[in-house]
C-alpha positions, 0 to 999 in steps of 0.5 A: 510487499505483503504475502497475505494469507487470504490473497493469490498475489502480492499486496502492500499494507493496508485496509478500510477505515474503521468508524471516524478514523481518516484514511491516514489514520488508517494507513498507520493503524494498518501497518502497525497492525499488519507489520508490528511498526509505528511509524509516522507517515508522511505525504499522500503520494496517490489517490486512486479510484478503484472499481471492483466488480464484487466489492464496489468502486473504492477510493485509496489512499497511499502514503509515504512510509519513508525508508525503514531503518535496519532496526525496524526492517529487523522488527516486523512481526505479523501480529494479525495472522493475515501477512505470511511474508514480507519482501522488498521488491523492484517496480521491474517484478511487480508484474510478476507477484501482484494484479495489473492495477496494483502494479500500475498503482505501485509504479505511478506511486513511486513517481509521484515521491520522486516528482514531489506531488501527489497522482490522481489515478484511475484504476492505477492510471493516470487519466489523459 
C-alpha cells in the first residue's frame, strides 16, 4: 500500500491512462513512476466499476504485480513526489488505513489470484 501525499487514506499504485495507452500499459507505467520498479505484470485479477460523486463513474483495472524479490523491495524510490511511504499490509488492516470500497477492491482481488480468474466488481463487490 502507497501514503500518497495528496490523499487522507492508503492507495495502491495507480492513475489514468494517458492518450493511446491501454490500462496495462497503464498500470506498469504507474508503478514505475510512483515506485522506481519496472516490473512486468501479470493477469488482471478484477475489473471494477467505480462510481465517484465528484469524478464520474470509473472503470479499474488491477493487475497482478506478482511477489517483489528483496533487491526490488530494497529499490523502491518515489521518483514523482506524489508517495510519502510505502508498507505491506494484512487484508485484516485494511479497513484501518484505506476507503471501504478499496478494501473490498483489495480483498475480492486477492481472491481472484488464489481462485485463478479475474472478478468483476462493483464498487468493490461482487454483483449477486
Amino acid at each position: 500500500m502507497l501514503r500518497p501525499t495528496y490523499k487522507n487514506y492508503w492507495d495502491i499504485p495507480g492513475g489514468y491512462l494517458e492518450l493511446g495507452e491501454t490500462p496495462r500499459e497503464a498500470a506498469r507505467r504507474e508503478v514505475r513512476e510512483e515506485l522506481g520498479l519496472d516490473i512486468e505484470l501479470g493477469a488482471l485479477l478484477c475489473v471494477d466499476w467505480a462510481p465517484h460523486p465528484d469524478e464520474g463513474n470509473k472503470i479499474l483495472f488491477v493487475f497482478d504485480g506478482g511477489i517483489l524479490t528483496q533487491t526490488q523491495i530494497g529499490q523502491i524510490q518515489f521518483c514523482d513526489g506524489e508517495i510519502a511511504e510505502f508498507r505491506f499490509v494484512a487484508l485484516d488492516d485494511l479497513d484501518n488505513i484505506t476507503i471501504p470500497r478499496l478494501a473490498r477492491r483489495l480483498r475480492a482481488t486477492h481472491q481472484a489470484r488464489t481462485a485463478g480468474r479475474p472478478e468483476y466488481l462493483e464498487n468493490g463487490t461482487r454483483p449477486s
